[in-house]
N, C-alpha and C positions, 0 to 999 in steps of 0.2 A: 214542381218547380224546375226542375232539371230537365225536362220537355220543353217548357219555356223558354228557359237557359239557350238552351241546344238553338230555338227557333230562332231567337232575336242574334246569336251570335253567327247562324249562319246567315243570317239577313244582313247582319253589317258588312258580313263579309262581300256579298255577292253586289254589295253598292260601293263598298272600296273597289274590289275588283272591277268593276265598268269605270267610275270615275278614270282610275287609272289609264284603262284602256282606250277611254274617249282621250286623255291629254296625251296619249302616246299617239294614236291616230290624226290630229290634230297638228303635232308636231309635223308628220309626215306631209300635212297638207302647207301648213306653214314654212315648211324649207322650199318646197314647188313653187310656190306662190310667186307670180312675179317671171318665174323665169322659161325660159321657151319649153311649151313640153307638147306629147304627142296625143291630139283630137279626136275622136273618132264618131261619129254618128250612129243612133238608135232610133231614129227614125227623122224625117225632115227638119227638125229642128230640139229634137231632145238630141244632148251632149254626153259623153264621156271621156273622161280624160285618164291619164296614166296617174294619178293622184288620189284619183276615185278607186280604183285596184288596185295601188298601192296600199292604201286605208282601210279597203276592205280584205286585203289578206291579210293584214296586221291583226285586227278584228276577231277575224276567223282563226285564224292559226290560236289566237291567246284564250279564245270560248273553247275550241279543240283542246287544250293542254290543260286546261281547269275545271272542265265540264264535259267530258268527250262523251256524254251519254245524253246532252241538252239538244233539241233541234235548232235550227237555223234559219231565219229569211232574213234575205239581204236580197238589195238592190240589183245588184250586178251578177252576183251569182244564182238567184231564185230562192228558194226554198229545199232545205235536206233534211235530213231527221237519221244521225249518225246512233247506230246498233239498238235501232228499234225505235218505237214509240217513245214520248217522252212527254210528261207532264208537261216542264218546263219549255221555251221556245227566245232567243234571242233573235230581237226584230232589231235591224241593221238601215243605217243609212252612212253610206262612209263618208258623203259629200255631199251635202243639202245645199243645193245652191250651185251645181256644177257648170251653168250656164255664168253666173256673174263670175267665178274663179275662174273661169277660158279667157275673159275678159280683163280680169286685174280688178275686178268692180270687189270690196272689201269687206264681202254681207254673202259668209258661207259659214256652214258648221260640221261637226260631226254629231248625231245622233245613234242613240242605241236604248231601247226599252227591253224589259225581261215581261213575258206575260209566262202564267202560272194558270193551267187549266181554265186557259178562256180568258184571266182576267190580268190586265196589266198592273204588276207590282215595283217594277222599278222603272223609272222614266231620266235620262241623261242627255243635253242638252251643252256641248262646246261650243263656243266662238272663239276658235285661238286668235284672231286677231286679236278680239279684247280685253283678252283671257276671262272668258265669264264663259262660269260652269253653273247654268242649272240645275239641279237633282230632286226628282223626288222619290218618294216610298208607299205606297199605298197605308195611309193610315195616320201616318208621319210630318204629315205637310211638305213643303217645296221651301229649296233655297235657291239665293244666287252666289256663289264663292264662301257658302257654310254659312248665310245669315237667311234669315227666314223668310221669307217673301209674301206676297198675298197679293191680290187685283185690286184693280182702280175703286173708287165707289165713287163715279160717275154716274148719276139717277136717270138721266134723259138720253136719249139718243142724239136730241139736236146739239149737246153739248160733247158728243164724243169723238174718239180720234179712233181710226179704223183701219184695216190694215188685209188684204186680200189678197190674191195670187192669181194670175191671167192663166187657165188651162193654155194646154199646146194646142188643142183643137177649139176654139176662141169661136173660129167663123160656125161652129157649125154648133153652137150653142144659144139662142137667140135671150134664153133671161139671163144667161150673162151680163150681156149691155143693159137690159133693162136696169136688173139689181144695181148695176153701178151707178147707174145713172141716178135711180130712187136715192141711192144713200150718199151721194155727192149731194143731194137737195138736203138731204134729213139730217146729214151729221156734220160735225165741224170739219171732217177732213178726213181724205182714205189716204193711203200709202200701199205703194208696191214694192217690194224689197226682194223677190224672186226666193225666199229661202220659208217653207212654209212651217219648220220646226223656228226657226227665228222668231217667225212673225207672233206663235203659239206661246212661247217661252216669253215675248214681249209682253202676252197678253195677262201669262200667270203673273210678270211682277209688277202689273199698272201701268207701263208706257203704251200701250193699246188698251181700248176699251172693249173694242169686238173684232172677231176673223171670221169670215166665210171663203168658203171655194170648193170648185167641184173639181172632179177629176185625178182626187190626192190617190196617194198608194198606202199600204197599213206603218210601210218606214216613213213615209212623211211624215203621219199622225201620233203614234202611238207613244213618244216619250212626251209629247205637246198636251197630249190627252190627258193623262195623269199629274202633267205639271199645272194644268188650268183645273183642273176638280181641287185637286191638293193646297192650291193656292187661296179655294172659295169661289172657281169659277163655274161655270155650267157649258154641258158640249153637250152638242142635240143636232139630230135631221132638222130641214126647214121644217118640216111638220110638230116639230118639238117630242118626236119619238125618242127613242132611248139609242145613243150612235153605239158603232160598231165600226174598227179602225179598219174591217175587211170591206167598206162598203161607202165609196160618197155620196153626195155631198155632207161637208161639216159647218157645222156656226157654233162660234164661241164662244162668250163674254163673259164679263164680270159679272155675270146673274143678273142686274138691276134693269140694266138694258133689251135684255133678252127678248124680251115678249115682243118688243117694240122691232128688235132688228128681224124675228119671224114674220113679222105684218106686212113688213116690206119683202122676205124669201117667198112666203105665200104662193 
């Protein structure tokens, strides 16, 4: 019983501790917000900004000070693994959306998931603009601001709302357009909202019905992943294989849909 003990109270701990981190992080993004800051380019049209490395040394520095034996991927900085191997591994996004935050456009987050030998156990999810924190825990379920959440149970596809993300390499993808195209006929409606833990986090509490996109990285997916299983969602290859946050393409939905939005990935 004291094993037990021991387990669940480090686990609460290690889900206070991120929560936290994400609304400090977040804060940092929300003072910038708005006002002139400095752009840099990673490649033709992927962005970063001083907001994004602001966020993510905040991040870093407070994983290093509570866990300095945990590995590390993040966005900006790559991936580390401080004084040796490590079960443990914090997967980092300081700024999801850092193209609409260059712009003032108000649809960015901070994200940050804990995976544990392979498998994702904690999944965090901020929008400081709206203050909405999703969290989950492997086991646990998902919330949104500590109430409990779950996915849409919309049955059809034709009756669905959807929600996707335009790669940076768009031209040189050809079922890209097809796919969009198929499910602008099949479903009630797609949406682009440029923030892919957003759109995921959408999808665990019912305001999307499904997500696809290719070209994600493991900090786009990984607190999205856990928040949509957690919720009663299902995440799968277009093949309907079993995903892997190290590897796209992803599709998402509230389970009911699923089969139907594969027929069309096919």
């Amino acid at each position: 019983m004291q094993s037990l003990q021991t387990r669940v109270t480090r686990s609460d701990y290690m889900l206070n501790f991120a929560i936290e981190t994400v609304r400090e992080a977040g804060q940092i993004l929300l003072e910038r917000f708005g006002r002139k800051i400095t752009i840099t380019k990673k490649g033709d049209i992927n962005l970063v900004t001083e907001a994004d490395l602001a966020s993510e040394k905040l991040i870093i520095e407070k994983i290093c000070s509570h866990y300095p034996k945990h590995a590390i991927l993040a966005e900006e900085s790559g991936a580390s693994v401080l004084n040796g191997e490590s079960e443990w591994k914090w997967i980092i996004d300081p700024l999801d959306g850092t193209t609409n935050y260059a712009h003032g456009y108000p649809c960015f987050c901070v994200t940050i998931a804990l995976e544990h030998k392979g498998e994702i156990v904690l999944g965090i999810t901020f929008d400081p603009t709206r203050d909405e924190l999703f969290a989950a825990e492997k086991g646990n379920g998902a919330t949104l601001n500590g109430r409990q959440i779950s996915v849409s149970e919309t049955q059809s596809l034709s009756d669905g709302l959807l929600v996707t993300g335009f790669p940076y390499d768009t031209r040189e993808r050809d079922n890209f357009t097809r796919h969009f195209t198929d499910f602008t006929y099949k479903s009630r409606g797609i949406r682009r909202d440029g923030s892919a833990a957003i759109d995921m986090a959408y999808v665990a509490c019912g305001r999307f019905d499904g997500f696809w996109e290719e070209g994600l990285h493991p900090w786009d997916v990984a607190a999205g992943v856990l928040l949509i299983e957690e919720a009663g969602g299902l995440v799968s290859y277009y093949d309907d294989s079993k995903f892997s946050i190290y590897k796209p393409p992803i599709c998402a939905s509230n389970k009911l849909i699923h089969a139907e939005m594969l027929e069309v990935l096919k």
